[in-house]
Residue, then its C-alpha position, 0 to 999 in steps of 0.5 A: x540554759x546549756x543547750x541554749x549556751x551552745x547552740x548560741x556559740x554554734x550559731x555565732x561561730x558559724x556566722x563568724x567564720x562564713x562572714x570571715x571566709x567570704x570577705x576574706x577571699x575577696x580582699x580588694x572587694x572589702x577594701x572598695x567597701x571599706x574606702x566608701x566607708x571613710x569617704x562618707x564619713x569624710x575619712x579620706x585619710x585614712x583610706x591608705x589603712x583600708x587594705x590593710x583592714x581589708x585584710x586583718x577585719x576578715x582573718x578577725x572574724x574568721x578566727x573568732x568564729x573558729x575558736x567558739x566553734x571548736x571551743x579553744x580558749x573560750x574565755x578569751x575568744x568569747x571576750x573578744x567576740x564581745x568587744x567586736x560586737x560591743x564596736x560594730x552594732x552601734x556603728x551599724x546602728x548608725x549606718x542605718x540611721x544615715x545610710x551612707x552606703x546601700x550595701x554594709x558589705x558584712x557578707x561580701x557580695x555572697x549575700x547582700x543585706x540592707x542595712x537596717x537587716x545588718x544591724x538587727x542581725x548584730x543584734x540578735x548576735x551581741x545577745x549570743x556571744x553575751x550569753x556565752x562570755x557570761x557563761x563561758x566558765x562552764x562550757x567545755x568541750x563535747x568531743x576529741x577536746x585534745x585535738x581541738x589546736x589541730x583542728x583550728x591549726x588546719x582551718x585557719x591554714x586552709x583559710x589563709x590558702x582560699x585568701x592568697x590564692x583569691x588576692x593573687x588571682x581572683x575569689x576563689x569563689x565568685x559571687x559577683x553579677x560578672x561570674x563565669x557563664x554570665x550572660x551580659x545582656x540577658x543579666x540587664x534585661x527586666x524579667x517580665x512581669x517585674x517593674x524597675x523603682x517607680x519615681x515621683x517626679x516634682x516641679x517647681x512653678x512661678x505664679x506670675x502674679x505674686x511671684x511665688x515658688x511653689x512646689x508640685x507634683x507630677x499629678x498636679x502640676x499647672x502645666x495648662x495654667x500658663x496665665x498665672x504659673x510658669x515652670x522654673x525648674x524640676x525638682x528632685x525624684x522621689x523614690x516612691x516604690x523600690x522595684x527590681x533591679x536586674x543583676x547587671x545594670x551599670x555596664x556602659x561601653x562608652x567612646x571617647x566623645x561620650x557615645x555608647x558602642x556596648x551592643x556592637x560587642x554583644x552582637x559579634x558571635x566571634x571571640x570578645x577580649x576586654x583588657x579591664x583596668x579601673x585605673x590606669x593609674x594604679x594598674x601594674x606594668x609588670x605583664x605589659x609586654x604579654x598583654x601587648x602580644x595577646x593583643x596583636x595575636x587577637x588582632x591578627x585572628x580576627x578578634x576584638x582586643x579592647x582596653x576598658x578603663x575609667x582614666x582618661x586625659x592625661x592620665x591616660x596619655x601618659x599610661x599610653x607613653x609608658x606601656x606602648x600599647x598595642x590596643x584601642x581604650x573604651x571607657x566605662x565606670x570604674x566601680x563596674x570596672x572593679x565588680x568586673x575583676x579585681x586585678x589591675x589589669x585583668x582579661x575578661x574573654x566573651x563571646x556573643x555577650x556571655x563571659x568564659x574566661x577571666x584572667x588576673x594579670x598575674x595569671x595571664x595565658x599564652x597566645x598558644x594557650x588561648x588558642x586552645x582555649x578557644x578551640x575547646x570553647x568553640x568545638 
């Protein structure tokens, strides 16, 4: 039982501090989650407090797993491991059950699990941390037990170092389809030999006899019977078979008339800037005036300078008043926008499609900067 006591604090320590590390480094990913949370719950209120929590929910978890791990006051960290489990495997319980969202987030995006994988995760770890809160009286620690406050003192330092660094720049460590080295176009592509969802189409026909409406499948629909049945309408896809989903598979350049332009910036073998703001709204003024200068310094080297964004009509009137920009607007879906980069604005830099640079606007380069950067790049 004391190996089995062990062993199950390792493990629950363990989980503890990569779900804490991973959500950590990437707050404002968590606080997307968080807010499509309390939007499906009809929680819209309380989406102000989902920063907040996106911040305090990983550095929780992360402690937690730190003190079983390192065995500091294990009575107290193994009760509120206890009551963290007691509140998060009946809510994942019932985001199995209602799946609200696809993805529960409890990993970030360094491993995505279905909700259903969630919950009997949280299962397996309620019955480890319940093993080691019963027994937590007769469990001391194996080795250097007198340094074990260092110990902690120095993780949680360095944790909260990887934290402010990833939330004032980007993630420390990227996880997402849009890292550096990323090919855009090749990560949209299907692998061959793999197949995409496959889908069961309903129709829905009148019988012009009775007047009824029936419902059909696309295998055996009366689309020849036009004596007693005439089509109405089509109904809603079934998903019959999950496929493959390649990588990259929501990102759309779109003009402002609704045409789609995003192959005639993969085709261009010469330097590509996207300035990214999901929300133009919400995107900070503070750098403006060097983004404005990276623009006209790419437009007179010859390079694509162009603002990606979700906000339009007045909104982006406005934005445009205010700024004074020195770049043209594309659109493209605001939650690509924000997997993209999680500044507000943010520089992304490609070439023929692939991504070799991504910039927070606190961290922007200078003209001569990016100019070297370019001739390394290019050499």
């Amino acid at each position: 039982m004391k190996q089995l006591t062990t062993l199950s604090r390792w493990l629950f320590g363990l989980v503890f501090i990569f779900s804490g590390f991973v959500k950590g480094i990437d707050p404002h990913g968590l606080e997307y989650k968080l807010v499509d949370y309390l939007n499906a719950a009809g929680l819209t209120a309380l989406t102000p407090l989902a920063l907040v929590a996106s911040w305090l929910l990983p550095f929780a978890e992360f402690f937690i797993g730190a003190t079983l791990l390192l065995c500091v006051r294990i009575r107290i960290s193994s009760l509120f491991g206890l009551i963290f489990m007691a509140f998060f495997t009946p809510f994942t319980l019932y985001v199995a059950l209602r799946n609200p969202v696809t993805d529960c987030g409890c990993f970030g995006d360094a491993l995505v699990i279905t909700n259903w994988e969630t919950f009997f995760k949280n299962i397996l770890l309620s019955a480890m941390i319940l093993l080691v809160f019963l027994r937590r009286k007769a469990i001391e620690p194996a080795f250097l037990a007198k340094w074990r406050p260092y110990r902690l003192t120095l993780l949680t330092t360095l944790y909260a170092g990887f934290v402010i660094w990833s939330a004032w720049y980007e993630p420390v460590f990227d996880f997402r389809p849009y890292k550096m080295g990323v090919n855009i176009p090749a990560g949209m592509k299907m692998p061959p030999g793999m197949k995409g969802d496959e889908y069961s189409n309903t129709f829905l026909y009148r019988n012009k006899k009775s007047n009824e409406v029936k419902k059909f499948t696309d295998k055996n629909y009366p689309w020849q019977d036009t004596l007693n049945w005439k089509f109405e309408s089509m109904g809603e896809a079934i998903l019959v078979k999950k496929g493959y989903t390649p990588p990259i598979h929501d990102f759309q350049i779109r003009t402002a008339p609704g045409d789609d332009v995003t192959s005639f910036f993969f085709a261009d073998d010469k330097p590509t800037f996207f300035l990214i703001a999901p929300n133009l709204q919400k995107s900070s003024l503070r750098n403006q005036g060097k983004i404005n200068g990276l623009a006209v310094w790419a437009r007179f080297s010859g390079y694509k300078f162009v603002c990606l964004t979700s906000t339009t009509g007045k909104y982006l009137e406005d934005f445009k008043m205010e700024a004074k920009p020195t770049y043209d607007f594309l659109f493209c879906d605001e939650v690509t926008l924000k997997t993209i980069l999680r500044s507000n604005p943010g520089l992304l830099y490609l070439k023929s499609g692939t991504i070799l640079g991504k910039w927070s606007h606190n961290a922007l380069p200078s003209t001569e900067e990016m100019t070297r950067i370019l001739g390394k790049v290019t050499k």
